[in-house]
NUVEXKE-482920 format. One record per atom (N, C-alpha, C): x, y, z; residue in one letter. Coordinates in steps of 0.05 Angstrom, whole numbers, padded with zeros to 5 digits, always signed. Example, Ala and Ser with C-alpha at 12.3 -4.5 7.8 and 13.67 -1.06 7.14 Angstrom:
! NUVEXKE-482920
+00264-00114+00156A/+00246-00090+00156A/+00264-00066+00156A/+00257-00045+00142S/+00273-00021+00143S/+00258+00001+00157S/
//
This chain:
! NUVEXKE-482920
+00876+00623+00480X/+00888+00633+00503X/+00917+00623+00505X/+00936+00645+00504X/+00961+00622+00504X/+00969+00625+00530X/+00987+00598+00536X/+00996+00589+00564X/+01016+00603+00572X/+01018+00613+00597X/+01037+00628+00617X/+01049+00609+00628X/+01085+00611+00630X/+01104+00610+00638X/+01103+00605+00665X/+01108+00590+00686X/+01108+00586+00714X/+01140+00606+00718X/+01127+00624+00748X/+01149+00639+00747X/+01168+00639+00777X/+01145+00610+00790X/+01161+00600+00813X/+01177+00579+00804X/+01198+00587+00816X/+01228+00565+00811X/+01226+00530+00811X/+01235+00535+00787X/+01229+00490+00782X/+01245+00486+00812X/+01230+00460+00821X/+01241+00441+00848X/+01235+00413+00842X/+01242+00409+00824X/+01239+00375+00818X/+01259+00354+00832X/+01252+00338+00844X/+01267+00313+00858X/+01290+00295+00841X/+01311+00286+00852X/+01327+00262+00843X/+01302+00242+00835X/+01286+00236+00855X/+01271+00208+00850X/+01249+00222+00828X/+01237+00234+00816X/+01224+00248+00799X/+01246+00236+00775X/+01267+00262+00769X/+01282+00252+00749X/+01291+00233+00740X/+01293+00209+00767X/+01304+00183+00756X/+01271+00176+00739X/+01246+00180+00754X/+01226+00164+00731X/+01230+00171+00716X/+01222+00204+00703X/+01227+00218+00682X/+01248+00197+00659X/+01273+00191+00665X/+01287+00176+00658X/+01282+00146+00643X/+01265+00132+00664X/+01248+00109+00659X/+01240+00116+00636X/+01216+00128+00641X/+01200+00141+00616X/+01208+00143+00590X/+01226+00160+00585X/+01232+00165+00567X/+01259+00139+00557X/+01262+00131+00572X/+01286+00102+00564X/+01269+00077+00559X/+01238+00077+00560X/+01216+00066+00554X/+01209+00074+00529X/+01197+00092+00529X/+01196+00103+00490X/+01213+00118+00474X/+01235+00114+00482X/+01257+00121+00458X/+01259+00115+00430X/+01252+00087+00434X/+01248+00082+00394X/+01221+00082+00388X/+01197+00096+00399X/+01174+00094+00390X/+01169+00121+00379X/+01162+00111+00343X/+01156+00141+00328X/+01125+00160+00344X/+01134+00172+00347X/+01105+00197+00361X/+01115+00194+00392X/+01142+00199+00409X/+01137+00184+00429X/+01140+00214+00448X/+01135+00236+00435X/+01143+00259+00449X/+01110+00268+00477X/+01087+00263+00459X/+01068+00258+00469X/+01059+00245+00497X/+01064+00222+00490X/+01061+00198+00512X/+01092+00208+00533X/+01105+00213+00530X/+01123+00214+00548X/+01110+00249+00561X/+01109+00263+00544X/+01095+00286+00561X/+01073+00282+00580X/+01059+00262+00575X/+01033+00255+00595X/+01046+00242+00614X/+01068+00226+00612X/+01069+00213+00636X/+01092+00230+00658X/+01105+00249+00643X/+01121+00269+00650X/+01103+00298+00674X/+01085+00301+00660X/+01060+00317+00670X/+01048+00300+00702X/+01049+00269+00695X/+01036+00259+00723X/+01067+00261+00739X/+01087+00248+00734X/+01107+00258+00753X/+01109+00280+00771X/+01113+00310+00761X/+01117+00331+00767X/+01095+00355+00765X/+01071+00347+00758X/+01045+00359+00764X/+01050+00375+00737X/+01071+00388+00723X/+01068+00401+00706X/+01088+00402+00693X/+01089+00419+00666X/+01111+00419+00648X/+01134+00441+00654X/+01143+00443+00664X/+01166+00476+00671X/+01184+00465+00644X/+01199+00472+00634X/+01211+00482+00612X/+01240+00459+00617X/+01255+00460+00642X/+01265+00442+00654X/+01257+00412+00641X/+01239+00407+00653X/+01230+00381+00648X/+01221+00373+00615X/+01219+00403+00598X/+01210+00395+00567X/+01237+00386+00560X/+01253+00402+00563X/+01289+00404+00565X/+01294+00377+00563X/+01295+00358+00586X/+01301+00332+00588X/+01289+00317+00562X/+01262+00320+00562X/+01244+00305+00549X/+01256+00307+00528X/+01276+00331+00515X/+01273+00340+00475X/+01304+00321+00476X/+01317+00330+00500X/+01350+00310+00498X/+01353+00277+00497X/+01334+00271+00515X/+01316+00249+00525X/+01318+00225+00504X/+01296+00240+00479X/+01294+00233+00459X/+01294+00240+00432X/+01315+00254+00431X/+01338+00267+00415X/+01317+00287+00393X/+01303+00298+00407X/+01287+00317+00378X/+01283+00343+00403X/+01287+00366+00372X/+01281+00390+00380X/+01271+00398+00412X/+01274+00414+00427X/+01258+00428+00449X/+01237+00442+00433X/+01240+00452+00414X/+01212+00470+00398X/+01194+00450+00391X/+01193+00425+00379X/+01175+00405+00379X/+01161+00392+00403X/+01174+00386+00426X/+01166+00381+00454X/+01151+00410+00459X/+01163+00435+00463X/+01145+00452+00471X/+01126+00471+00453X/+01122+00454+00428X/+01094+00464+00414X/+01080+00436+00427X/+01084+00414+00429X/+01056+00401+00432X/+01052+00415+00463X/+01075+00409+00480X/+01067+00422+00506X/+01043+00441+00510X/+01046+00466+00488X/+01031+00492+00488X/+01012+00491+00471X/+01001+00464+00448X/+00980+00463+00439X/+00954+00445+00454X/+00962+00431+00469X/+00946+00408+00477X/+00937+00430+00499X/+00914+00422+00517X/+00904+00430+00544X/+00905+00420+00559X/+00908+00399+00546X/+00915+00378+00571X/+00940+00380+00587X/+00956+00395+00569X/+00989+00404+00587X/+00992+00431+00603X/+00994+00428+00623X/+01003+00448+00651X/+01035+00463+00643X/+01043+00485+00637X/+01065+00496+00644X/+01068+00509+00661X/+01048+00515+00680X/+01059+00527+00709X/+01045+00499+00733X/+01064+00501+00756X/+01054+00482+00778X/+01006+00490+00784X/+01004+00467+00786X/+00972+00476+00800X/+00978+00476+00835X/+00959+00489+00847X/+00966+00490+00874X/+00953+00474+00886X/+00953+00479+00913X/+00935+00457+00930X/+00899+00452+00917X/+00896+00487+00921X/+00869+00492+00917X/+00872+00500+00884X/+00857+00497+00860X/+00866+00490+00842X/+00832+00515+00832X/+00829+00535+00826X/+00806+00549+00821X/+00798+00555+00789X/+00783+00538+00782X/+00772+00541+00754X/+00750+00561+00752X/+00751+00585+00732X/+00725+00602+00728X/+00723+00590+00702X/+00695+00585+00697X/+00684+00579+00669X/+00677+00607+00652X/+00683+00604+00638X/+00684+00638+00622X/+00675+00630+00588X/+00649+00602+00597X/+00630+00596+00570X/+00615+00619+00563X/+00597+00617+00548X/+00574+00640+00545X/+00555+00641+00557X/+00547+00622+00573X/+00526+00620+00594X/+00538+00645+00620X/+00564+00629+00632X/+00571+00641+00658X/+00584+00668+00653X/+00600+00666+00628X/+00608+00702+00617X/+00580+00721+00626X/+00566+00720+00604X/+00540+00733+00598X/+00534+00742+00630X/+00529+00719+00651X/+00527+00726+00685X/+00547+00737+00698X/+00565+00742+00689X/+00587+00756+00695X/+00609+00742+00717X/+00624+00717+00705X/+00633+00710+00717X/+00669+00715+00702X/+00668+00734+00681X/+00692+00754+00675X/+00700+00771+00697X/+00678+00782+00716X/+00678+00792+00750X/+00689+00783+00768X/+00675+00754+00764X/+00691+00735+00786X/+00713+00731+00781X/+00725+00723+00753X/+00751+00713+00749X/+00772+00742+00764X/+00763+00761+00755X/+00783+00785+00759X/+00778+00797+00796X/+00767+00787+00805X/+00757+00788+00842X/+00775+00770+00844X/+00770+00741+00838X/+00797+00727+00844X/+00832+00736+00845X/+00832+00742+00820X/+00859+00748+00814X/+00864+00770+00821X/+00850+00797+00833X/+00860+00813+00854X/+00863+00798+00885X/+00852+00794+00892X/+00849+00777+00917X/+00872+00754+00923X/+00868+00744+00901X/+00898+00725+00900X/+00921+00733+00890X/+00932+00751+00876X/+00955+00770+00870X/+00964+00758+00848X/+00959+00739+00846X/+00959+00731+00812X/+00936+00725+00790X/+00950+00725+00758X/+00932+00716+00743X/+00921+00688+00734X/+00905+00694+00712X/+00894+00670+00707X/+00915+00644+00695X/+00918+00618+00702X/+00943+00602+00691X/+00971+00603+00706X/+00963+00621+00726X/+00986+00628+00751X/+00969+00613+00786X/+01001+00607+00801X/+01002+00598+00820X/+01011+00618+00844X/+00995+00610+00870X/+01013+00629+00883X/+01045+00625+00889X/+01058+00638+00909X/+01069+00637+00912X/+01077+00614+00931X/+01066+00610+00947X/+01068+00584+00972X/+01048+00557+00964X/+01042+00554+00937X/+01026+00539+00925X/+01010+00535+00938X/+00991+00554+00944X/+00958+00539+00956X/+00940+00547+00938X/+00940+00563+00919X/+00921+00575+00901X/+00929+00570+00878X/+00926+00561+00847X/+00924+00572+00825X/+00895+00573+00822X/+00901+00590+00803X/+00882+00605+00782X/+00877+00594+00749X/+00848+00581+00743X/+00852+00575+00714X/+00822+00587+00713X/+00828+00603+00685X/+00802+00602+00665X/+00796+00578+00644X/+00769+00573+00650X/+00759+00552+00629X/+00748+00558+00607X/+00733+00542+00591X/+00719+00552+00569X/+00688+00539+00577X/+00676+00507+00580X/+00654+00507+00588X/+00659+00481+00615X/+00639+00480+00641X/+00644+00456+00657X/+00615+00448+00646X/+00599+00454+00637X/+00576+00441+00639X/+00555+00448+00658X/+00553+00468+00668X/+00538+00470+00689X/+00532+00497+00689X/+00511+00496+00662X/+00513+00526+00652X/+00478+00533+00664X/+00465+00514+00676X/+00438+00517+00691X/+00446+00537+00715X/+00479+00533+00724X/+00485+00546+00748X/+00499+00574+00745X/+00504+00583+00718X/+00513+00608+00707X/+00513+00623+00731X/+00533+00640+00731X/+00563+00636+00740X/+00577+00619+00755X/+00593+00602+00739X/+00607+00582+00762X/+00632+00577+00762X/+00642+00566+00785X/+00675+00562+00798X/+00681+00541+00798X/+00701+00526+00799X/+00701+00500+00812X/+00734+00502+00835X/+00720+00495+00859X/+00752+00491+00871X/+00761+00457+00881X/+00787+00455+00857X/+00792+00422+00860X/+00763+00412+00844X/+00747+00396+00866X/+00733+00381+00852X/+00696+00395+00858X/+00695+00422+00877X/+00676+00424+00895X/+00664+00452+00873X/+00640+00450+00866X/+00629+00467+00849X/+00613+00493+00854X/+00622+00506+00850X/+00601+00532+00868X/+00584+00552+00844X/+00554+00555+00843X/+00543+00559+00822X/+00522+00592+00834X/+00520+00600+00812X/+00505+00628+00815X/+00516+00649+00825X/+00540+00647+00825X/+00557+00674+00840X/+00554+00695+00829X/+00564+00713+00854X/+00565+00740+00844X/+00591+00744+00856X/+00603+00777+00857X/+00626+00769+00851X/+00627+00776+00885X/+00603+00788+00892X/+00616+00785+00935X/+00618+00766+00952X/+00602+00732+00932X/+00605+00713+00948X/+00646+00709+00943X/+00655+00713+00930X/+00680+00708+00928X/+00707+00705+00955X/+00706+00730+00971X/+00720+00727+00994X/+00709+00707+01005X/+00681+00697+01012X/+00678+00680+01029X/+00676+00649+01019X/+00684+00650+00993X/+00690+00617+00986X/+00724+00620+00989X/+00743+00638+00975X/+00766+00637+00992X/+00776+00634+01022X/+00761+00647+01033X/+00761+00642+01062X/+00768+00613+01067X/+00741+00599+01060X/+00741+00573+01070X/+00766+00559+01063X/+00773+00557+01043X/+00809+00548+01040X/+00838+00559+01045X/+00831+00582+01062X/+00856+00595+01068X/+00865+00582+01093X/+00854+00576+01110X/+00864+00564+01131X/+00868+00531+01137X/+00855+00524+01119X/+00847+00484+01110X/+00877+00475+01109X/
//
């Protein structure tokens, strides 16, 4: 699945950038250091916007194409912001098969974006997974940390609900 572009406008802080700075004035002479500075770049600013790979490739004087292939190989790296409410569909073979390809696409009408996308006023992204483990509960969601199992795709408005106004 390749990663989508965040298409709300970078807003990163002076005090952000100055860590960013730290960081990378921390592993400057360490060979492999594009990595480790991406992870700790990721906890700063919640995610990678292109901005911040930018710094990272000048930073430490190598390519932007090197910074943003590990960016876009690892999973562990975010290139769009996550929102408040952060909505994982598992789309293993357990919860597929139950049809939670339904759910994912109920969501992303409902929320006006796609999968790997944020809203607009950051209270929602949207991620597809591959397995959470909780394939006894085929079809399942997870919002943030709170797991919701056996869906179909009409329970959907009313687990949105509950976080639209929170």
């Amino acid at each position: 699945m390749q990663k989508k572009i965040s298409t709300i406008p970078f807003a990163g802080t002076p005090e952000q950038e100055a860590k960013l700075k730290e960081v990378i004035a921390k592993h400057r002479d360490d060979p492999g250091a594009v990595m480790p500075v991406l992870q700790e770049a990721q906890e700063i600013y919640g995610y990678l916007p292109i901005e911040v790979q930018t710094m990272v490739a000048e930073g430490l004087g190598v390519p932007l194409e090197e910074v943003y292939g590990v960016s876009t190989f690892y999973s562990q790296f975010a290139l769009s912001p996550k929102g408040k409410y952060n909505i994982s569909v598992c789309l293993g073979t357990a919860c597929y098969v139950k049809g939670s390809g339904d759910i994912l696409n109920k969501l992303s009408e409902l929320l006006g974006i796609e999968a790997e996308e944020c809203t607009a006023d950051g209270k929602f992204s949207l991620t597809a997974c591959r397995c959470i483990g909780a394939c006894g509960l085929a079809p399942v969601l997870t919002v943030n940390d709170e797991v919701y199992g056996r869906l179909t795709v009409a329970d959907v408005p009313g687990i949105l609900e509950k976080y639209q106004d929170a």
